[in-house]
Every structure is written in C-alpha cells, then in structure tokens.
Biopython code that builds the backbone (N, CA, C, O; Angstrom):
import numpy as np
from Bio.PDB.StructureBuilder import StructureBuilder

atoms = [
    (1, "UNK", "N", (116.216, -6.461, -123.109)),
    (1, "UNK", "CA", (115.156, -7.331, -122.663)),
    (1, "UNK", "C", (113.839, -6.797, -123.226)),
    (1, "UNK", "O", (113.633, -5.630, -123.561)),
    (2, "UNK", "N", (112.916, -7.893, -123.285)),
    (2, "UNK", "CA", (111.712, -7.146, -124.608)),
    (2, "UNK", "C", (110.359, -8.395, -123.531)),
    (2, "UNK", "O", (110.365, -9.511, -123.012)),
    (3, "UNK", "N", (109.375, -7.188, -123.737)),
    (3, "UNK", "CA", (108.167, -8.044, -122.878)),
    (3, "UNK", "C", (107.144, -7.982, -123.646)),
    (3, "UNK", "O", (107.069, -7.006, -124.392)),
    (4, "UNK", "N", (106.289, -8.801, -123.670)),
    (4, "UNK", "CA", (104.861, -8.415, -124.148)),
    (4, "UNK", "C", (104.071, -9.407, -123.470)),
    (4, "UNK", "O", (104.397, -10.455, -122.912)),
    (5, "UNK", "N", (101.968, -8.342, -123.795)),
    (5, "UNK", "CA", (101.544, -8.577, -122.748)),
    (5, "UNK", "C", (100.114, -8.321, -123.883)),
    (5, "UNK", "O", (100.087, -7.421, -124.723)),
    (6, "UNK", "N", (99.130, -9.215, -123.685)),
    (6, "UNK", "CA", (97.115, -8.906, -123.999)),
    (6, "UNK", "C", (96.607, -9.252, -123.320)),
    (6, "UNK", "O", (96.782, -10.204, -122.560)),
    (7, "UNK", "N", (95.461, -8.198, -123.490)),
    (7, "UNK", "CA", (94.336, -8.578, -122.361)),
    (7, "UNK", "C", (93.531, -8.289, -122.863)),
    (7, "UNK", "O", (93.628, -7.363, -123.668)),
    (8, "UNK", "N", (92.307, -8.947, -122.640)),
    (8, "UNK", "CA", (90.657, -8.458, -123.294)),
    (8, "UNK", "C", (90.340, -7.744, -121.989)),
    (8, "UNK", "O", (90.400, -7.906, -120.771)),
    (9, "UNK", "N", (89.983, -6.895, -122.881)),
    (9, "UNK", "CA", (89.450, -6.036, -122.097)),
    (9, "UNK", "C", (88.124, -6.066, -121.223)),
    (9, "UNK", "O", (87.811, -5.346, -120.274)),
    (10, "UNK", "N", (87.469, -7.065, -121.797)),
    (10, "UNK", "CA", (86.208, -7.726, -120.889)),
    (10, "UNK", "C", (86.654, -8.378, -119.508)),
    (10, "UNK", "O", (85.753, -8.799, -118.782)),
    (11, "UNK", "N", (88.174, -8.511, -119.026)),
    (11, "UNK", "CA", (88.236, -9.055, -117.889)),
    (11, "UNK", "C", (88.510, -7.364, -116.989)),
    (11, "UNK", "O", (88.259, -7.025, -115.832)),
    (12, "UNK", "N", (88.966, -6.805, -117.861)),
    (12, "UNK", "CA", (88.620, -5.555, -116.669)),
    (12, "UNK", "C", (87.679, -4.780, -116.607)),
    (12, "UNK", "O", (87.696, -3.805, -115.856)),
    (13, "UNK", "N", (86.682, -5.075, -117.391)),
    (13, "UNK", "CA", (85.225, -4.511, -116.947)),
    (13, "UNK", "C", (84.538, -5.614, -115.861)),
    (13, "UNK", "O", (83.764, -5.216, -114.990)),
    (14, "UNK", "N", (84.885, -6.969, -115.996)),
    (14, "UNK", "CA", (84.289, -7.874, -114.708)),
    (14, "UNK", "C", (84.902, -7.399, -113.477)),
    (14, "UNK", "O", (84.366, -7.395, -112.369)),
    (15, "UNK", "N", (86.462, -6.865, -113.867)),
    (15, "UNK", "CA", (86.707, -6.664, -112.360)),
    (15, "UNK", "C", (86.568, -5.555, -112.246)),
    (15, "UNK", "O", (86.962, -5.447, -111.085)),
    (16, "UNK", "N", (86.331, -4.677, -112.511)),
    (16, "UNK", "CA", (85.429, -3.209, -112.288)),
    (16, "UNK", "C", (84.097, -3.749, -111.184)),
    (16, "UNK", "O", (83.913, -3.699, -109.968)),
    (17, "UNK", "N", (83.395, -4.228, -112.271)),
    (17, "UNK", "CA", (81.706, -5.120, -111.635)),
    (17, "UNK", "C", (82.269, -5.826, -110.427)),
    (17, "UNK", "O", (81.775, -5.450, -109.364)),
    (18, "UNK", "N", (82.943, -6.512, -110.369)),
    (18, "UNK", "CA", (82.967, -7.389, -108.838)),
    (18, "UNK", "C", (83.587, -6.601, -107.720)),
    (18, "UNK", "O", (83.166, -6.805, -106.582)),
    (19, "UNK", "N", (84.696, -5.583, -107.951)),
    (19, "UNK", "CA", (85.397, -4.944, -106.956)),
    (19, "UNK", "C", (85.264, -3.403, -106.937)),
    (19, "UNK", "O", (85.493, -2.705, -105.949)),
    (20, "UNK", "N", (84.832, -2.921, -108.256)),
    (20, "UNK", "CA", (84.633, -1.383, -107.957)),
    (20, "UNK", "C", (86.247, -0.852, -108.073)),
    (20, "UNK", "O", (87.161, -1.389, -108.698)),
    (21, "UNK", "N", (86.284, 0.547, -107.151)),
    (21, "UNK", "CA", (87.377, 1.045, -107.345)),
    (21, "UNK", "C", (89.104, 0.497, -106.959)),
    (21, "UNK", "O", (90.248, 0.853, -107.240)),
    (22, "UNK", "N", (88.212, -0.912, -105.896)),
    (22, "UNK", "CA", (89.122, -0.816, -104.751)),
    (22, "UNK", "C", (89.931, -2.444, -106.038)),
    (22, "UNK", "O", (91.137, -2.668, -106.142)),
    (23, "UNK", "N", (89.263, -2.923, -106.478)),
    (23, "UNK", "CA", (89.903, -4.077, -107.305)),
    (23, "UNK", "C", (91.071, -2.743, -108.146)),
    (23, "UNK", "O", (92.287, -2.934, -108.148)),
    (24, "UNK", "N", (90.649, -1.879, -108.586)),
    (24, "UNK", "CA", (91.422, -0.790, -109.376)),
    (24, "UNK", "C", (92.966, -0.663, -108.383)),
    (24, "UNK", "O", (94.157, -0.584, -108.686)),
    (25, "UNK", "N", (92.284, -0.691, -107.220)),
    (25, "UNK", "CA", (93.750, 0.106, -106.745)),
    (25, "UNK", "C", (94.759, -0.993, -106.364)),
    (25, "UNK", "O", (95.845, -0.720, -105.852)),
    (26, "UNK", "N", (94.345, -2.279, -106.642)),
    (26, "UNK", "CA", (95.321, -3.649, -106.273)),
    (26, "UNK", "C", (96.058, -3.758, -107.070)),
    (26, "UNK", "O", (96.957, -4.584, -106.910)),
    (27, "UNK", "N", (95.971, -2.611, -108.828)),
    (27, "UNK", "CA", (97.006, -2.985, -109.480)),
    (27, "UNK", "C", (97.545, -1.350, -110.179)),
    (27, "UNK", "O", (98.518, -0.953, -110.821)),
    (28, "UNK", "N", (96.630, -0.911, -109.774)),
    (28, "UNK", "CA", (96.827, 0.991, -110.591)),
    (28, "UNK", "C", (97.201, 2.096, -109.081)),
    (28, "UNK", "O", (96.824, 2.008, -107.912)),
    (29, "UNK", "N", (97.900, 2.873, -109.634)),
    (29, "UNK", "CA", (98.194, 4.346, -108.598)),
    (29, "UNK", "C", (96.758, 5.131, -108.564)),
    (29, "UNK", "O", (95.809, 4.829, -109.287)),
    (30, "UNK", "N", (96.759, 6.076, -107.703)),
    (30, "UNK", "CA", (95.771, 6.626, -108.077)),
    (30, "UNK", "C", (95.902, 7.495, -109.372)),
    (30, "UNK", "O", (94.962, 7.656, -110.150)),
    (31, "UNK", "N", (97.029, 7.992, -109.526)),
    (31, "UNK", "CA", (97.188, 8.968, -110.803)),
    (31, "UNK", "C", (96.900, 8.082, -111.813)),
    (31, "UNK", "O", (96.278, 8.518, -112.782)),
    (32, "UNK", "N", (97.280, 6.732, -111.778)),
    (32, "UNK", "CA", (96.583, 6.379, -113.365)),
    (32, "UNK", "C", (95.011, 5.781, -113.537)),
    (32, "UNK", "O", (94.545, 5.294, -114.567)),
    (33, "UNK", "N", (94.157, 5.997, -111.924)),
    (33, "UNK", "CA", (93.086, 5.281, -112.004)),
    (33, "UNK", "C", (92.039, 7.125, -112.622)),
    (33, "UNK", "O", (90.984, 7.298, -113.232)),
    (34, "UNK", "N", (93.009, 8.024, -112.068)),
    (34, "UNK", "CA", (92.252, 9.392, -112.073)),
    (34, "UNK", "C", (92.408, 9.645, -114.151)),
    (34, "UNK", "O", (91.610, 10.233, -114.880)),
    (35, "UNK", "N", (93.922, 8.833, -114.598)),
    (35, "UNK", "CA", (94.219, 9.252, -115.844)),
    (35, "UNK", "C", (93.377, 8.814, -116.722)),
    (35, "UNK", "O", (93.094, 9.533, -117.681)),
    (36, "UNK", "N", (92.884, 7.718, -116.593)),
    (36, "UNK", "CA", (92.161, 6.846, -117.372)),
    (36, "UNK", "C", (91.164, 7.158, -117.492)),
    (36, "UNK", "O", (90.631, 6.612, -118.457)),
    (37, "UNK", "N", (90.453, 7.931, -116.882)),
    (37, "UNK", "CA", (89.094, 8.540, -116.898)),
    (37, "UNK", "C", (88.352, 7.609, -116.961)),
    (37, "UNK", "O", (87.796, 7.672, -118.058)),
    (38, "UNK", "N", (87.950, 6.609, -116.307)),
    (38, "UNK", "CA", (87.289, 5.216, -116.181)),
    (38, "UNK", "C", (86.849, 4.547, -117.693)),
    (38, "UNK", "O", (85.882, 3.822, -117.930)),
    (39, "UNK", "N", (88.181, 5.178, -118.884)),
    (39, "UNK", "CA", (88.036, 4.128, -119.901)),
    (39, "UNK", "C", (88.577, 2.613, -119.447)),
    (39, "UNK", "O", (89.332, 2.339, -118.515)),
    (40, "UNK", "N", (88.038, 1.856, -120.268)),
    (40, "UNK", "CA", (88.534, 0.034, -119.636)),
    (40, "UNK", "C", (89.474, -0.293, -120.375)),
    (40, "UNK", "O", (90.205, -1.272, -120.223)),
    (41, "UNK", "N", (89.536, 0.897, -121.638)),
    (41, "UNK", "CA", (90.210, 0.451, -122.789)),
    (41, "UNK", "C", (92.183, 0.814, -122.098)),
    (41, "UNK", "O", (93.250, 0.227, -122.279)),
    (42, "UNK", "N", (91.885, 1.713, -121.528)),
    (42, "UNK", "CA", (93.115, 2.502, -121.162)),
    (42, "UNK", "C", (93.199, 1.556, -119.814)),
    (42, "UNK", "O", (94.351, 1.128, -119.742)),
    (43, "UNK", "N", (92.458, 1.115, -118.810)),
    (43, "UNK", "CA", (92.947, 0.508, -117.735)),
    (43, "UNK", "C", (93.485, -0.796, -117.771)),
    (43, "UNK", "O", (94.079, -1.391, -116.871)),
    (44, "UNK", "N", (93.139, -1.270, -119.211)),
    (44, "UNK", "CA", (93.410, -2.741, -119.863)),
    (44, "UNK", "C", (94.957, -2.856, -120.187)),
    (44, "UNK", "O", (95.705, -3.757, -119.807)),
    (45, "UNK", "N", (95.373, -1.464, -121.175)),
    (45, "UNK", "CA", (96.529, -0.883, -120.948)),
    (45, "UNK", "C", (97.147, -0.662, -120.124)),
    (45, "UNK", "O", (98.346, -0.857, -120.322)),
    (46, "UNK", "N", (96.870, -0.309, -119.191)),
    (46, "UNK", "CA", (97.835, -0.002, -118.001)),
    (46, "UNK", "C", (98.339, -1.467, -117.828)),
    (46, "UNK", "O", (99.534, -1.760, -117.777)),
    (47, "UNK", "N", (97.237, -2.425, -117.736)),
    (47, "UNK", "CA", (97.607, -4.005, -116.666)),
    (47, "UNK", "C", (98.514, -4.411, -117.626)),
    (47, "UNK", "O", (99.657, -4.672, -117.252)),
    (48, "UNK", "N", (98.135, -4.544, -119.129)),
    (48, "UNK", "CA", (99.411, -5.010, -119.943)),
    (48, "UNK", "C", (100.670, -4.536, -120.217)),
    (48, "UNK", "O", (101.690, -5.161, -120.508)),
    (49, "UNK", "N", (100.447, -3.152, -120.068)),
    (49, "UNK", "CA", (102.151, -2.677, -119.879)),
    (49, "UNK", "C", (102.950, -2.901, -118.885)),
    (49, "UNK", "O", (104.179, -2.945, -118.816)),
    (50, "UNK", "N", (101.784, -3.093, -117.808)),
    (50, "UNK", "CA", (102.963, -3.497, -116.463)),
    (50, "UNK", "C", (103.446, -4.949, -116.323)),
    (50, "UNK", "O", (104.411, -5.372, -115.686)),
    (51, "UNK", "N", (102.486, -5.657, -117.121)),
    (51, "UNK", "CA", (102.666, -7.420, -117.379)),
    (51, "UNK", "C", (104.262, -7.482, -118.236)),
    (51, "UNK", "O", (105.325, -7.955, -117.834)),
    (52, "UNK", "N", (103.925, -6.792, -119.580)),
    (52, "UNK", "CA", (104.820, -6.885, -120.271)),
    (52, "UNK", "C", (106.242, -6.260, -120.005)),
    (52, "UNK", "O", (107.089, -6.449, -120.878)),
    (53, "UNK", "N", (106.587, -5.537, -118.889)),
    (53, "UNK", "CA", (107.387, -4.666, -118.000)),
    (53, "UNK", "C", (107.711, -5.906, -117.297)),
    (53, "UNK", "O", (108.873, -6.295, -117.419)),
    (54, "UNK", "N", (106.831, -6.672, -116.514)),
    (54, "UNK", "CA", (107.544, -7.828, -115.556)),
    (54, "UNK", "C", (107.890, -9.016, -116.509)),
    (54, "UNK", "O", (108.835, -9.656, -116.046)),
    (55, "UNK", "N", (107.509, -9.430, -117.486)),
    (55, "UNK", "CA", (107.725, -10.156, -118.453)),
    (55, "UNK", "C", (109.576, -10.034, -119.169)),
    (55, "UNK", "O", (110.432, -10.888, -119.401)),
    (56, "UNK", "N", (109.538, -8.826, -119.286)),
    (56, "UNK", "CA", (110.986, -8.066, -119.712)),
    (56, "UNK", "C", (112.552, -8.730, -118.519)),
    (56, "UNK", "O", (113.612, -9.324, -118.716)),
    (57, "UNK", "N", (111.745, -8.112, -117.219)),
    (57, "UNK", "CA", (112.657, -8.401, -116.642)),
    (57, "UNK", "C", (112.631, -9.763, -116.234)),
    (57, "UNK", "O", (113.439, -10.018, -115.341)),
    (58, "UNK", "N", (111.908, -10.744, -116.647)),
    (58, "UNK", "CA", (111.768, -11.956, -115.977)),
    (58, "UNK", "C", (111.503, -12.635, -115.003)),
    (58, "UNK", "O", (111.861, -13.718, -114.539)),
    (59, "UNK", "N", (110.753, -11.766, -114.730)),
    (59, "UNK", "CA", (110.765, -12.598, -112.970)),
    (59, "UNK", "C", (108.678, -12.099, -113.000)),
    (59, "UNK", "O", (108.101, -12.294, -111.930)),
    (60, "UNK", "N", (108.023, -11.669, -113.897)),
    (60, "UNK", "CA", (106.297, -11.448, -113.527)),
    (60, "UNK", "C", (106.037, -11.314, -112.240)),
    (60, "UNK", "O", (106.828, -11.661, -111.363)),
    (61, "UNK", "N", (104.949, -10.820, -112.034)),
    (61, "UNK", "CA", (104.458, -10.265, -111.246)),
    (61, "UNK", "C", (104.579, -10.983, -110.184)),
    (61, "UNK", "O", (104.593, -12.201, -110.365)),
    (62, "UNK", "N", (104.690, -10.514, -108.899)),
    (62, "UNK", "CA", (105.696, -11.414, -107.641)),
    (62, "UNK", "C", (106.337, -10.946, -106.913)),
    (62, "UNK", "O", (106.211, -9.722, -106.899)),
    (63, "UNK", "N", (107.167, -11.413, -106.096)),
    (63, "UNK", "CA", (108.121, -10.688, -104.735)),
    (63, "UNK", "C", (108.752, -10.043, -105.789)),
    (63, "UNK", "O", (108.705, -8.917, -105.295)),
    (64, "UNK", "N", (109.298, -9.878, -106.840)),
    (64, "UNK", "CA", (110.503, -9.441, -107.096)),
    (64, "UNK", "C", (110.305, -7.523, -108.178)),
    (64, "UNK", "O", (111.142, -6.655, -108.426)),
    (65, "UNK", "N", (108.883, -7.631, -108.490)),
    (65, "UNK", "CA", (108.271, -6.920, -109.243)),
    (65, "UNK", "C", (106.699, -6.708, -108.785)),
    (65, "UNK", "O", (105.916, -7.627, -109.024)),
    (66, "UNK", "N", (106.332, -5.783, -108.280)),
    (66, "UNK", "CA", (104.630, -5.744, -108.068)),
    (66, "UNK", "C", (104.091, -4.795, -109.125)),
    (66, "UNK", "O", (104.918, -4.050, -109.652)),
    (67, "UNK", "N", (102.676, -4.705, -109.555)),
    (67, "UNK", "CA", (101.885, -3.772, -110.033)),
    (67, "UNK", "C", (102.418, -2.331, -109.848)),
    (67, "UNK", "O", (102.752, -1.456, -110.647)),
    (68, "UNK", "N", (102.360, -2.431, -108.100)),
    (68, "UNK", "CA", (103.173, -0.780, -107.610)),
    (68, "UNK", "C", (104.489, -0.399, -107.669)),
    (68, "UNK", "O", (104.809, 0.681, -107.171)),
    (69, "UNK", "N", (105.384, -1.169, -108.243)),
    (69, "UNK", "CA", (106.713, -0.611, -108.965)),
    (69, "UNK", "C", (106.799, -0.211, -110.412)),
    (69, "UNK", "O", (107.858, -0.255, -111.037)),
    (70, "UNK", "N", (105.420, 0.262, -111.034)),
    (70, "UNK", "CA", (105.845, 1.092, -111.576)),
    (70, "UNK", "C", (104.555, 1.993, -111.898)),
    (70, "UNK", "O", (103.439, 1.720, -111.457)),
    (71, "UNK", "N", (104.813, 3.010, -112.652)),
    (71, "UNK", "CA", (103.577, 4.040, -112.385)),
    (71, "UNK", "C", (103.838, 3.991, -114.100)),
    (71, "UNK", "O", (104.968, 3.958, -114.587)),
    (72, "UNK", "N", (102.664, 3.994, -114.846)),
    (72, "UNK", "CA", (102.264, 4.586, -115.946)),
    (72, "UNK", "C", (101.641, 6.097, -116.245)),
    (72, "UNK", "O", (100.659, 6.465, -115.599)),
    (73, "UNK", "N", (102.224, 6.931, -117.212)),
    (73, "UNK", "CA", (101.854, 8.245, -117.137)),
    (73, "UNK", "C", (102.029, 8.700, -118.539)),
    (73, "UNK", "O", (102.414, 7.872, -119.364)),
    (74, "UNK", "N", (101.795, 9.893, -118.892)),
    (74, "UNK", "CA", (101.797, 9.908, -120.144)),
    (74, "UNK", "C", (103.209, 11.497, -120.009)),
    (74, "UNK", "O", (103.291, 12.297, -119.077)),
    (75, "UNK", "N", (104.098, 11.447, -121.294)),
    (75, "UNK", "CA", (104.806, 12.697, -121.520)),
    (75, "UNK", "C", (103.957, 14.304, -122.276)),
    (75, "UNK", "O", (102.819, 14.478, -122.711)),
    (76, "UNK", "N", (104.903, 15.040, -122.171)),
    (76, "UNK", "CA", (104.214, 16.084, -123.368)),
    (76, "UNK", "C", (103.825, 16.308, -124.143)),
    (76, "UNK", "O", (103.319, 17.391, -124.432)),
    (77, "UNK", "N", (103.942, 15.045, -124.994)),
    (77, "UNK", "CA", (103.350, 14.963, -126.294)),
    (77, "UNK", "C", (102.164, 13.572, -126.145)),
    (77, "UNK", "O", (101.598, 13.110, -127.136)),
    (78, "UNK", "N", (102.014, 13.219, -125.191)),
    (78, "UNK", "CA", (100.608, 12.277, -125.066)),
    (78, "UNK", "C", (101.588, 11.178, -125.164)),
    (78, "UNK", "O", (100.639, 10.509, -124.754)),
    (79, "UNK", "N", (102.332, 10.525, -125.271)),
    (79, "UNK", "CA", (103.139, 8.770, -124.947)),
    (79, "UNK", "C", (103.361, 8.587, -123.650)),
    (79, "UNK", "O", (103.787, 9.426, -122.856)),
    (80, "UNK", "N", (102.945, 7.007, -123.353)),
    (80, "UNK", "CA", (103.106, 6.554, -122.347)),
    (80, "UNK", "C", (104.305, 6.584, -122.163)),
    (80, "UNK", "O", (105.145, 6.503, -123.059)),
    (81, "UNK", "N", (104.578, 6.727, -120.739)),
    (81, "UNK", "CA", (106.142, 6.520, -120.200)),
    (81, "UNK", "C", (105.747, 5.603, -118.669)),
    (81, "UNK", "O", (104.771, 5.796, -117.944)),
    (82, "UNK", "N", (106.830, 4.598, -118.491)),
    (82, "UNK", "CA", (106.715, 3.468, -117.355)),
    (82, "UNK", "C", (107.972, 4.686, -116.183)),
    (82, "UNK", "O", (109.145, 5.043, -116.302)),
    (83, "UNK", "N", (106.569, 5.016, -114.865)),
    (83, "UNK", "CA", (107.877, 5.591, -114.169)),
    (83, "UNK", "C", (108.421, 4.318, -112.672)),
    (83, "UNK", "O", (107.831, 4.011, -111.636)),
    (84, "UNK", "N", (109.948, 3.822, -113.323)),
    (84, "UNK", "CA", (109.915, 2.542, -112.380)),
    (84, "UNK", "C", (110.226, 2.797, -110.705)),
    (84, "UNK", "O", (110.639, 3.955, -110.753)),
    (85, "UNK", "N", (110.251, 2.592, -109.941)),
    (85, "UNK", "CA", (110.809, 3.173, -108.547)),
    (85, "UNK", "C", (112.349, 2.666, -108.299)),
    (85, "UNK", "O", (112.859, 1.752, -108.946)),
    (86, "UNK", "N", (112.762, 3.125, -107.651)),
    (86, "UNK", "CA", (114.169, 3.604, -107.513)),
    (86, "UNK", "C", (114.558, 1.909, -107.141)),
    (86, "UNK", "O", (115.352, 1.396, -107.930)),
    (87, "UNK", "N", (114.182, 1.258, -106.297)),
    (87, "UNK", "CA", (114.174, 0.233, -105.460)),
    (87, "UNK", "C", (114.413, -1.121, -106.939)),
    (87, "UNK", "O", (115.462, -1.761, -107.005)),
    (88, "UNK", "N", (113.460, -1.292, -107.790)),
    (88, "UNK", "CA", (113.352, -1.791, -109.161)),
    (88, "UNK", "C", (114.677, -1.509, -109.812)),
    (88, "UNK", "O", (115.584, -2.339, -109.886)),
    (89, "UNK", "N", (114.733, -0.157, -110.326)),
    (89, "UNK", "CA", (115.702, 0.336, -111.421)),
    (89, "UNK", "C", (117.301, -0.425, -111.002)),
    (89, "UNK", "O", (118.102, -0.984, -111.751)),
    (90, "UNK", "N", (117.362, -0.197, -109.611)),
    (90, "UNK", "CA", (118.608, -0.866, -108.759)),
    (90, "UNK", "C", (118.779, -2.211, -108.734)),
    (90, "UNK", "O", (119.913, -2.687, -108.676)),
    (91, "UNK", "N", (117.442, -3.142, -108.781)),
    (91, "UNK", "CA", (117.788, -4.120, -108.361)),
    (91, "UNK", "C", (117.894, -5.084, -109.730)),
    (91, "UNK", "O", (118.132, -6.292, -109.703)),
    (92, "UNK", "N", (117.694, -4.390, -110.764)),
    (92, "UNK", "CA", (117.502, -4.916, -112.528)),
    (92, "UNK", "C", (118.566, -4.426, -113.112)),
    (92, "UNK", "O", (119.002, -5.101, -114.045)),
    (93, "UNK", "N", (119.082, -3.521, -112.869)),
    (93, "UNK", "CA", (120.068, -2.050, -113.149)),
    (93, "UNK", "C", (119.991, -1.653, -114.124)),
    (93, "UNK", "O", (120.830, -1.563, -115.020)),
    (94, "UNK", "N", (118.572, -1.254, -114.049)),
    (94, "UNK", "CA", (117.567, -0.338, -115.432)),
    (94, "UNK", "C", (118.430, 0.952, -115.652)),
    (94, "UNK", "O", (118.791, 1.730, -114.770)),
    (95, "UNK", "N", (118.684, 1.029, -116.947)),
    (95, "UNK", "CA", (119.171, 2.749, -117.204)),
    (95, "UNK", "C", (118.268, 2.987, -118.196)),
    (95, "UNK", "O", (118.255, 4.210, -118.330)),
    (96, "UNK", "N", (117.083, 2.214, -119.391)),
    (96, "UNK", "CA", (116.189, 2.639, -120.136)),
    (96, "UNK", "C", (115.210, 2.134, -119.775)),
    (96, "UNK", "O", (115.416, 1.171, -119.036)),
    (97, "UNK", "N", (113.912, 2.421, -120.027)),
    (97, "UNK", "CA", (112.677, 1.525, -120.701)),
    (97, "UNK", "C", (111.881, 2.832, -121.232)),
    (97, "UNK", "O", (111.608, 3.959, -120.820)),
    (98, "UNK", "N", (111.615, 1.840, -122.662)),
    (98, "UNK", "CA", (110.336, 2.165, -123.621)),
    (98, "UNK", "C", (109.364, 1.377, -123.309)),
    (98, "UNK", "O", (109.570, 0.388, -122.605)),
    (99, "UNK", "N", (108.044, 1.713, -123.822)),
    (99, "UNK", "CA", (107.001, 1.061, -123.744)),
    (99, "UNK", "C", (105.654, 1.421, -124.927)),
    (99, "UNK", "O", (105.529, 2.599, -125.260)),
    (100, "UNK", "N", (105.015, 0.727, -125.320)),
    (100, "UNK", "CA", (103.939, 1.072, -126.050)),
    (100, "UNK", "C", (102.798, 0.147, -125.461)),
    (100, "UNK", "O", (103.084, -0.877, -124.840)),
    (101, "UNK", "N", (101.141, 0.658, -125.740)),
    (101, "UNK", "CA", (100.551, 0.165, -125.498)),
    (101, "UNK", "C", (99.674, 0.572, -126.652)),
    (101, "UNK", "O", (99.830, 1.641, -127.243)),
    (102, "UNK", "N", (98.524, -0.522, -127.029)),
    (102, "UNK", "CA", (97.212, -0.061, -128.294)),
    (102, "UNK", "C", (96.453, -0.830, -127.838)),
    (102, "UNK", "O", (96.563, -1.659, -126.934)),
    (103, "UNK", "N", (95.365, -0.448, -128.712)),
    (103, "UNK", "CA", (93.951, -0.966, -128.400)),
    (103, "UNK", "C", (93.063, -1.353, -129.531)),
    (103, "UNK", "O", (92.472, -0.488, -130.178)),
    (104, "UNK", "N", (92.951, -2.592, -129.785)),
    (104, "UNK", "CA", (91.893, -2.920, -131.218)),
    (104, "UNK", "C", (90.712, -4.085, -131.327)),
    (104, "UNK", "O", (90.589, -5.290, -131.546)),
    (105, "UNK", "N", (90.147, -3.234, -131.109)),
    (105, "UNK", "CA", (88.504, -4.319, -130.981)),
    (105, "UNK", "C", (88.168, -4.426, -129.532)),
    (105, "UNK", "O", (87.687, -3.480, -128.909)),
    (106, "UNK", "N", (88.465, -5.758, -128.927)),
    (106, "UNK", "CA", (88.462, -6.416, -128.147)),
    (106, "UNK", "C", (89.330, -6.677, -127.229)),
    (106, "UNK", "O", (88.891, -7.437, -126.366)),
    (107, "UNK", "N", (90.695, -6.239, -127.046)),
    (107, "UNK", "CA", (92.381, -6.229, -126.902)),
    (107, "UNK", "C", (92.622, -5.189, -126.668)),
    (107, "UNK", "O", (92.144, -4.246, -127.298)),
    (108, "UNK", "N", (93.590, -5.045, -125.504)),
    (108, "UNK", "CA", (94.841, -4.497, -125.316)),
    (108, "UNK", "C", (95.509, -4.970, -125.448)),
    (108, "UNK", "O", (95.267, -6.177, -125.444)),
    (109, "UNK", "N", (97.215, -4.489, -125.731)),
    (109, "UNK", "CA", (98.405, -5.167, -126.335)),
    (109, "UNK", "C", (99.475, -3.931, -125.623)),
    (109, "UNK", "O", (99.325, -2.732, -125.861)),
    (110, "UNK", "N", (100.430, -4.420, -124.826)),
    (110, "UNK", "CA", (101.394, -3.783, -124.424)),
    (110, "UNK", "C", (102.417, -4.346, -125.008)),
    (110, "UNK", "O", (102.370, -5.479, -125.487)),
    (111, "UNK", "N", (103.957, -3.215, -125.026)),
    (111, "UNK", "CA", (105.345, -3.891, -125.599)),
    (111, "UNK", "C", (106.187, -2.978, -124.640)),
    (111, "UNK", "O", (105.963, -1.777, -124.490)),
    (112, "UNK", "N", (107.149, -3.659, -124.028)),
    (112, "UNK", "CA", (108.011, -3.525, -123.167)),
    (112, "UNK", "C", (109.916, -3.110, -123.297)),
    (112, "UNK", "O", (110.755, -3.705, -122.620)),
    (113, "UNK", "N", (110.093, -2.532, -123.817)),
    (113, "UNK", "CA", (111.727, -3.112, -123.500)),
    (113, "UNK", "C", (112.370, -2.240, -122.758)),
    (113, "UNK", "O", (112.200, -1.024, -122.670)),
    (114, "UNK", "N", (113.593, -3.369, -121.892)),
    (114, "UNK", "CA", (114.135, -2.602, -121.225)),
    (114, "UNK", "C", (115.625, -2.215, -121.452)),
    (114, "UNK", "O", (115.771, -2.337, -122.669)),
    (115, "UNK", "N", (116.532, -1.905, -121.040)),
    (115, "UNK", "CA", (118.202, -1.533, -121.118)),
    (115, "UNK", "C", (118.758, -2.211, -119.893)),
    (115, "UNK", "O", (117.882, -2.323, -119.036)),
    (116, "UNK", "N", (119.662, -2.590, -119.608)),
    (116, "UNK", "CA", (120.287, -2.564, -118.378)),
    (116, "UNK", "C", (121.646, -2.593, -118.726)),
    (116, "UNK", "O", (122.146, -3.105, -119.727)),
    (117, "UNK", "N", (122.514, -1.653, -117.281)),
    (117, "UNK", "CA", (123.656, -1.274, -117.313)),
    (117, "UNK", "C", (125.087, -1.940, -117.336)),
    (117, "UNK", "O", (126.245, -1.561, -117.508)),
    (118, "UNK", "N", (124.087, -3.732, -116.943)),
    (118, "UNK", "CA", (125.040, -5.050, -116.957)),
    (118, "UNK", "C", (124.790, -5.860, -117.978)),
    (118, "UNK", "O", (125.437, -6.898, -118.116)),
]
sb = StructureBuilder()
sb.init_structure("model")
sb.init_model(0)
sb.init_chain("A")
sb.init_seg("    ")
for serial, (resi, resn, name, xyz) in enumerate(atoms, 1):
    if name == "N":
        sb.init_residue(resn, " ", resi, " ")
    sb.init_atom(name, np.array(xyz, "f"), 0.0, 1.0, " ", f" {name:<3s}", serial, name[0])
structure = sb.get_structure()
C-alpha cells in the first residue's frame, strides 16, 4: 500500500498564528512538536507524512486512524521513521512501513508505504 501527501506550508504557519501551541498538539506528540524546533518546514512534514500514512491504509484521517496513531521520529542516522501504535499495526496487520518526507520552496511532500501480513 503506497500514500502520498502536500502541504504548503503557509497553512501551518496560519495555524501556528490562530492556535499557538495548542493547534500543534491536535495533530503532533509532544516529542515531535519539541523535534521540530518550531521549523514550519518540518511541522508541514510531520502533517504530510501522517496524511500520506492514512492515505496508504485507506481509510484518512478518522475513527479508524488519528494524527495520534502514529509518532514521527527520526533514526541514527537522521531518517524519519513512522512509530505506529500497537492498536493500528493490529488492526491493518502492519509488519513494515517506510516513509519519506522533503521540502522545496513552498511544499512539503510526504511518501508512505506500507506492508501488511494479509
């Protein structure tokens, strides 16, 4: 299963301006609002990888998938990794996901794919 996801990044600097931290936490953990170091470029990223993550499995953002099922983080060598919650992985019967996210100009651009065991 394969997702993708853009966002201008000018809609998450408005919602920065209208909500502050707390619009942040309706769709980010705190570890990725602390990771981001209040770039917009990277929080733009976050929203599209998790778009393109619910996109994958089909069902977008909704009862079946929220913002908070999954945590974005980075590995040892600086790549994003999607960490999904146990509750998700079970109910999709995730055994992989990759993910990429970039940034050019004006845009974020996430890419999603997932594995499943069925």
């Amino acid at each position: 299963m394969i997702g993708i996801d853009i966002i201008k990044i000018s809609r998450i600097d408005s919602l920065i301006e209208r909500f502050g931290k707390r619009g942040l936490r309706r769709f980010l953990s705190e570890n990725e609002i602390d990771n981001s170091r209040g770039k917009t470029s990277r929080i733009a990223g976050y929203w599209s990888v998790k778009e393109a993550i619910s996109k994958a499995l089909g069902v977008g953002i909704g009862a079946n998938f929220s913002f908070h099922d999954v945590e974005i983080a980075k590995d040892s060598l600086g790549r994003p990794v999607a960490i999904l919650n146990e509750k998700v992985k079970e109910r999709f019967n995730i055994s992989d996901i990759a993910i990429s996210i970039t940034h050019d100009g004006e845009y974020a651009v996430a890419v999603a794919t997932i594995t499943s065991t069925s």
